[in-house]
ZAKOL-111213 format. One record per residue (C-alpha): residue in one letter; x, y, z. Coordinates in nm, 3 decimals, decimal comma. Each point is the difference from the previous one (the first is absolute). Layout:
<pts>
PT  code        u        v        w
PT     a        X        Y        Z
...
</pts>
This chain:
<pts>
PT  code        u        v        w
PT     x    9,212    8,377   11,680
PT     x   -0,075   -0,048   -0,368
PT     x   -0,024    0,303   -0,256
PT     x   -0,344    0,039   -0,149
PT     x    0,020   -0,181   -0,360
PT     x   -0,148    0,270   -0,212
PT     x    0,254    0,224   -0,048
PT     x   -0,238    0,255   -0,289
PT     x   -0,188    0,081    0,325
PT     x    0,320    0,140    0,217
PT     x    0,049    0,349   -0,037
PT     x    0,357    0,149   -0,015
PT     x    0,155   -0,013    0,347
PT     x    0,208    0,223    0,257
PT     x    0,181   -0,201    0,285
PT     x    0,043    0,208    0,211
PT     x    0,208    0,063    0,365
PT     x   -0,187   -0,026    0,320
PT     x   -0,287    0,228    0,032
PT     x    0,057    0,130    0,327
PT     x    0,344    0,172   -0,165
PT     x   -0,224    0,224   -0,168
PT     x   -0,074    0,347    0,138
PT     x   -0,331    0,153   -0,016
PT     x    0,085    0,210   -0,266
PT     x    0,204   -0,240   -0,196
PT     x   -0,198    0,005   -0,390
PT     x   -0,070   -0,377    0,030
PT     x   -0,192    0,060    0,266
PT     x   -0,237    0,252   -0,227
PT     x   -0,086   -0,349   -0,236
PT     x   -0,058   -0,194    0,268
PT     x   -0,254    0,274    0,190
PT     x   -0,179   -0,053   -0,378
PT     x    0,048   -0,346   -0,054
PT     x   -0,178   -0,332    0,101
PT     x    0,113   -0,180    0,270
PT     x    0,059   -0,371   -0,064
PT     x    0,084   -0,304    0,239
PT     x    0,336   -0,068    0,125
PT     x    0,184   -0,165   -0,211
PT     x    0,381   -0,137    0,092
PT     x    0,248    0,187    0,234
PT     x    0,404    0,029   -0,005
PT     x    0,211   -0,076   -0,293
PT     x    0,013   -0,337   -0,020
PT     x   -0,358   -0,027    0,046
PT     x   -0,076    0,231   -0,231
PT     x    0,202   -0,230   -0,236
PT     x   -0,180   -0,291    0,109
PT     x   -0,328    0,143   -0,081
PT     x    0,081    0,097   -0,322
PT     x    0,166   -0,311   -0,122
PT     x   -0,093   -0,380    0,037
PT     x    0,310   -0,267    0,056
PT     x   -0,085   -0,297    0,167
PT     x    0,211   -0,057    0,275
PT     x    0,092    0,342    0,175
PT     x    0,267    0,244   -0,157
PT     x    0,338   -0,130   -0,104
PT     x    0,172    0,379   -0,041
PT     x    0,346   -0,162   -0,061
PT     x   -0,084   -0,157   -0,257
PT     x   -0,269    0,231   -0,201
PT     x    0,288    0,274    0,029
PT     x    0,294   -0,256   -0,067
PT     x   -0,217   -0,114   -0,330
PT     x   -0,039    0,376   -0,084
PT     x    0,329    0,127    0,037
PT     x    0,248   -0,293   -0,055
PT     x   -0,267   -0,239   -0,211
PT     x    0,177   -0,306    0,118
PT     x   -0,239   -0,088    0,341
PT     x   -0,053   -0,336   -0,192
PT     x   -0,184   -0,254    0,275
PT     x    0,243    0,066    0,292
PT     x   -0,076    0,174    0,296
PT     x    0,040    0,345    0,097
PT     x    0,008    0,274    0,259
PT     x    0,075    0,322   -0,016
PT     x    0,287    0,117    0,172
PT     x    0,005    0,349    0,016
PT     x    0,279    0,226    0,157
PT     x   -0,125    0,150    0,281
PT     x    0,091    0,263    0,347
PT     x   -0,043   -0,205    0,354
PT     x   -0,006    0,274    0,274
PT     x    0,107   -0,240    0,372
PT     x   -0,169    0,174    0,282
PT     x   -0,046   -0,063    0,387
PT     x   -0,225   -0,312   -0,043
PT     x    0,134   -0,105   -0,365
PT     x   -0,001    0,132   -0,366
PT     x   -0,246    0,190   -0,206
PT     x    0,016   -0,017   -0,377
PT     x   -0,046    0,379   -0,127
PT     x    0,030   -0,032   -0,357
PT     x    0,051   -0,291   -0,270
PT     x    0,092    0,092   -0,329
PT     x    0,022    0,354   -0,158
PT     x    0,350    0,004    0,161
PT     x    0,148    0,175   -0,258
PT     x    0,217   -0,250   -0,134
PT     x    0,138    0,013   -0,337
PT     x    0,121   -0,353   -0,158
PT     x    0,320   -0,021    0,079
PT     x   -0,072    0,069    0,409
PT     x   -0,237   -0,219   -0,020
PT     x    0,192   -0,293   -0,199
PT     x    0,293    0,070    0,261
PT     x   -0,212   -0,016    0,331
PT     x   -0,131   -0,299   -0,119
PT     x    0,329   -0,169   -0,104
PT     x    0,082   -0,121    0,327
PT     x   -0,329   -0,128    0,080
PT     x    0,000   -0,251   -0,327
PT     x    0,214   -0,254    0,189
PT     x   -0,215   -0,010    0,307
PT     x   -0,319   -0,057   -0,213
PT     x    0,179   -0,320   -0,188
PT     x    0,121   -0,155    0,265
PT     x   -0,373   -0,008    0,079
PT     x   -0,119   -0,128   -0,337
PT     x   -0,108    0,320   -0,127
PT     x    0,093    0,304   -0,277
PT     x    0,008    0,392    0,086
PT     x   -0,104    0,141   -0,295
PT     x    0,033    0,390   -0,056
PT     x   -0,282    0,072   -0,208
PT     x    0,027    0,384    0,059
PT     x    0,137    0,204    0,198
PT     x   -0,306    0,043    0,270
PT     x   -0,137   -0,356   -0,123
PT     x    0,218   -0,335    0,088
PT     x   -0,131   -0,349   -0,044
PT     x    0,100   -0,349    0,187
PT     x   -0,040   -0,318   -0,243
PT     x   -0,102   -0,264    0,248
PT     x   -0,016   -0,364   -0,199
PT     x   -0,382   -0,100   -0,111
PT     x   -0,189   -0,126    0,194
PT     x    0,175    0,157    0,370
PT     x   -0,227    0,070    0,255
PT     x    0,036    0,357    0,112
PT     x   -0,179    0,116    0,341
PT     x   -0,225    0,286   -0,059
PT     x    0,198    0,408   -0,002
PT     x   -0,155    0,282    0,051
PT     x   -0,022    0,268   -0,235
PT     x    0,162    0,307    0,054
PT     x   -0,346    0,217    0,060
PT     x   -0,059   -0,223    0,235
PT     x    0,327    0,011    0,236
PT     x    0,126    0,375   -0,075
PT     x    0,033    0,145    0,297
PT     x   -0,034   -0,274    0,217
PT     x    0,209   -0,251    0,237
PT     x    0,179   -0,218   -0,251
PT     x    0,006   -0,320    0,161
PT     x   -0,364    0,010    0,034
PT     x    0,000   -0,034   -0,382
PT     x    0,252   -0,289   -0,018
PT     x   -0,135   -0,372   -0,035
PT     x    0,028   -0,177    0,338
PT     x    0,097   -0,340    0,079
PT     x    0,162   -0,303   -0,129
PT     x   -0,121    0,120   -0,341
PT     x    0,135    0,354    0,029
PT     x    0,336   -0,055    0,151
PT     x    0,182   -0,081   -0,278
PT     x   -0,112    0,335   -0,141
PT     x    0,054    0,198    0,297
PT     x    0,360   -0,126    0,036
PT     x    0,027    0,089   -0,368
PT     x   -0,136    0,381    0,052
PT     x    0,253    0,038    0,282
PT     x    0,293   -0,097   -0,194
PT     x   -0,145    0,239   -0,286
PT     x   -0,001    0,258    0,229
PT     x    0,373   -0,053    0,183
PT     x    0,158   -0,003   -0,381
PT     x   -0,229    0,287   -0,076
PT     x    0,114    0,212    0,321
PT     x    0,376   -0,050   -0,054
PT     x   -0,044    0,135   -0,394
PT     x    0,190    0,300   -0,036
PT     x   -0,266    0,127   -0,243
PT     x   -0,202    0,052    0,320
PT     x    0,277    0,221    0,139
PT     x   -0,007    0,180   -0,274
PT     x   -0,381    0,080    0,010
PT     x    0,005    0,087    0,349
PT     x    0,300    0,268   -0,034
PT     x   -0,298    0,161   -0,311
PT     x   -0,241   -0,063    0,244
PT     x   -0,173   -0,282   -0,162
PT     x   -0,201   -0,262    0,171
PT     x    0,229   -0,341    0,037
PT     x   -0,112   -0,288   -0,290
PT     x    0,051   -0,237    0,298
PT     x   -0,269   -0,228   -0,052
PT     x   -0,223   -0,201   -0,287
PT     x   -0,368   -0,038    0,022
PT     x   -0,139   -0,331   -0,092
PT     x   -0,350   -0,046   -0,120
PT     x   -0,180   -0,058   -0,287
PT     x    0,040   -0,407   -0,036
PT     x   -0,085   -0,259   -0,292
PT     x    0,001   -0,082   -0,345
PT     x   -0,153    0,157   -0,276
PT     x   -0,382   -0,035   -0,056
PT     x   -0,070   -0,176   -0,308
PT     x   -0,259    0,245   -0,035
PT     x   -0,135    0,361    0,181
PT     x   -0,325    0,178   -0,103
PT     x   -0,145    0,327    0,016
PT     x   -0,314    0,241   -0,155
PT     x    0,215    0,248   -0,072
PT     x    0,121    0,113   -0,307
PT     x    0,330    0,155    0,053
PT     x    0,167    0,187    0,279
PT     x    0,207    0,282    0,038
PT     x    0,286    0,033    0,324
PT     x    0,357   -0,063    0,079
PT     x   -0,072   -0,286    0,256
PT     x    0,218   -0,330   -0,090
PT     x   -0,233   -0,228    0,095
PT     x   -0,290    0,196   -0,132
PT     x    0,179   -0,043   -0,336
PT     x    0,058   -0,359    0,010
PT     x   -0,361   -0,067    0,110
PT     x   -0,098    0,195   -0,301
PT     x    0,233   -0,177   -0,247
PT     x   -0,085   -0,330    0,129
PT     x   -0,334    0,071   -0,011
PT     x    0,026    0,104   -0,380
PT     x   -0,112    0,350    0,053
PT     x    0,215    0,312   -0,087
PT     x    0,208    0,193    0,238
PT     x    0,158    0,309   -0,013
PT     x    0,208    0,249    0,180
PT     x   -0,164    0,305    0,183
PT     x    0,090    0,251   -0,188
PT     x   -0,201    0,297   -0,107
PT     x   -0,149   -0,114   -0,349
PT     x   -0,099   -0,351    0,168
PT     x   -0,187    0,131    0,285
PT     x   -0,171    0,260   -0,266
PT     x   -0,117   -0,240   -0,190
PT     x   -0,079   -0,267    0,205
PT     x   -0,332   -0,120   -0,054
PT     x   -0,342   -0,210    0,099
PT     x    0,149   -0,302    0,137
PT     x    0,327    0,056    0,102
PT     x    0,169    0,040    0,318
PT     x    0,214    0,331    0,113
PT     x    0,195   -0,052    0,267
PT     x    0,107    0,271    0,256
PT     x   -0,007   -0,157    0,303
PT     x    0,351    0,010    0,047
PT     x    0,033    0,388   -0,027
PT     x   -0,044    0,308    0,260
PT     x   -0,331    0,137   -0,028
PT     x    0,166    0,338   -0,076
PT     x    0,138   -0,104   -0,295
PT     x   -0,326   -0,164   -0,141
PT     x   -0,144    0,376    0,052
PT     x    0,301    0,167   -0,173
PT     x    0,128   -0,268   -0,275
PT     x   -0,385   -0,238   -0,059
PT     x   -0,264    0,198    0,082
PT     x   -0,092    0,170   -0,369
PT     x    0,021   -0,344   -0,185
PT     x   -0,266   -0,137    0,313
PT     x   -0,180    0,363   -0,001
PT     x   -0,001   -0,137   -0,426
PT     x   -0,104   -0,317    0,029
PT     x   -0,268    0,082    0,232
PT     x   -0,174    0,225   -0,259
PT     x   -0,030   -0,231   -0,254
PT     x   -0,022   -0,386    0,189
PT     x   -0,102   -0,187    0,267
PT     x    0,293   -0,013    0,224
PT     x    0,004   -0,250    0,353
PT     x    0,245    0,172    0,278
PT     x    0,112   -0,279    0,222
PT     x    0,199    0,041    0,283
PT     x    0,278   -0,185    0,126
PT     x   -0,223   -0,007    0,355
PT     x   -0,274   -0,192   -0,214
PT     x   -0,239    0,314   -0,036
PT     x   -0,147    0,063   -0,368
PT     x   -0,180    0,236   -0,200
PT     x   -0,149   -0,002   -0,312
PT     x    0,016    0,328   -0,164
PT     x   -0,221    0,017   -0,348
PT     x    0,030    0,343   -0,202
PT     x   -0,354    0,123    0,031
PT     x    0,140    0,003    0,385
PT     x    0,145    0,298   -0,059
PT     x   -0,354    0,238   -0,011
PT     x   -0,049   -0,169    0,350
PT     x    0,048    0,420    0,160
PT     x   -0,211   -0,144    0,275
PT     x    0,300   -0,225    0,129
PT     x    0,243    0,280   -0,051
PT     x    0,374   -0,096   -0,083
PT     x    0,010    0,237   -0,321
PT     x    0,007   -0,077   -0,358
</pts>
């Protein structure tokens, strides 16, 4: 899906979590019961990406983030590889979370020390980029089967997220030697005696080479999302960190994103700069679900619709 080109006709915007994680009484839901519904627009994170900025040929996340954070993704190919918890049950593994495994540097750099060799010997380069963010350098041109995403496997049987077939062997052999030197790291026993999730696994997704170009309508955004960032910078537009000022003054045009966050804390730490911007500018709610509202501030004298002031 391509963003709309005319980005002096956007109005600021809140991405927000899935609608049906907000209670009845939850002071979003007072804007919406005054706002204007609007069509659908994209749902889940990376399609809320995708809708929001144009690359020609899908969404190469290793690379946009490598670029951003390292500035040296050149023309070879990447993936990200990011550390991540496989939970083996009765009919095979789950992954339950991949990255935010607070890591600093130096567990991270030492977890992925062993793993280095392995990658070579395969033609390849473990990169850590971060300590929740690790890259593979594949050489240009390398034909890389299609990941998943992370939002799209959490929770779910691993396997049926691995490539399959001739293609996908050599990667699934790979994985399982990842995750033999990854189980015998004594960093691992050390995390389970704090009671810590194992880092026993990477996630792989995310493959390609940097788009020579990536467009959007808006004009800045404002979030803590790596990719989100490098989409932004690549795009040309400004980015900057969620903090209180930038969400304050955000303005017509930009995007806020929230999505990420418990709904209780956009009521306790967000809700006066959105109760503020709705006073004084159109604002478009959009959902990670796909469900949006456009909220203008004459909405506010709608008493009929209830929802308060």
């Amino acid at each position: 899906m391509s963003p709309p080109v005319d980005s002096a006709l956007r109005p600021l915007e809140a991405w927000l979590p899935d609608l049906a994680r907000f209670a009845s009484d939850h002071p979003v839901r007072g804007l919406l019961r005054k706002a204007d519904r609007l069509p659908d627009g994209a749902r889940g994170y990376l399609g809320g990406l995708a809708g929001r900025f144009a690359i020609d040929g899908g969404l190469p996340a290793g690379a946009l983030t490598r670029e951003l954070m390292a500035g040296d993704a050149g023309d070879a190919t990447w993936l990200c590889a990011d550390p991540a918890w496989v939970q083996p049950d009765l009919t095979g593994a789950r992954l339950l979370a991949c990255g935010q495994m607070q890591l600093d540097l130096a567990a991270a750099q030492s977890l992925a020390e062993p793993l280095k060799s392995v990658f070579e010997e395969a033609g390849m380069s473990l990169e850590v980029s971060s300590p929740d963010h690790w890259h593979l350098r594949l050489p240009t041109g390398t034909a890389v089967p299609r990941f998943a995403a992370p939002e799209q496997a959490l929770g779910e049987d691993l396997y049926e997220h691995l490539p399959q077939g001739g293609e996908g062997r050599r990667w699934r052999l790979l994985l399982n030697d990842v995750q033999v030197l990854l189980h015998q790291h004594p960093l691992n026993a050390e995390r389970r005696l704090r009671g810590m999730p194992p880092i026993n696994s990477l996630w792989l997704w995310g493959g390609g080479s940097l788009p020579a170009t990536v467009a959007t309508a808006l004009q800045g955004v404002v979030g803590d999302d790596v990719l989100l960032r490098a989409l932004a910078w690549r795009a040309g537009i400004d980015a900057r960190a969620r903090e209180s000022a930038s969400v304050a003054t955000a303005t017509v045009g930009w995007l806020v994103d929230l999505q990420d966050l418990p709904v209780d804390e956009i009521a306790s730490a967000w809700w006066p700069s959105m109760r503020a911007w709705a006073s004084t500018q159109s604002v478009q709610l959009s959902f990670a679900s796909g469900e949006r509202w456009l909220h203008r501030p004459w909405h506010r004298w709608r008493f009929w619709r209830g929802g308060g002031r």
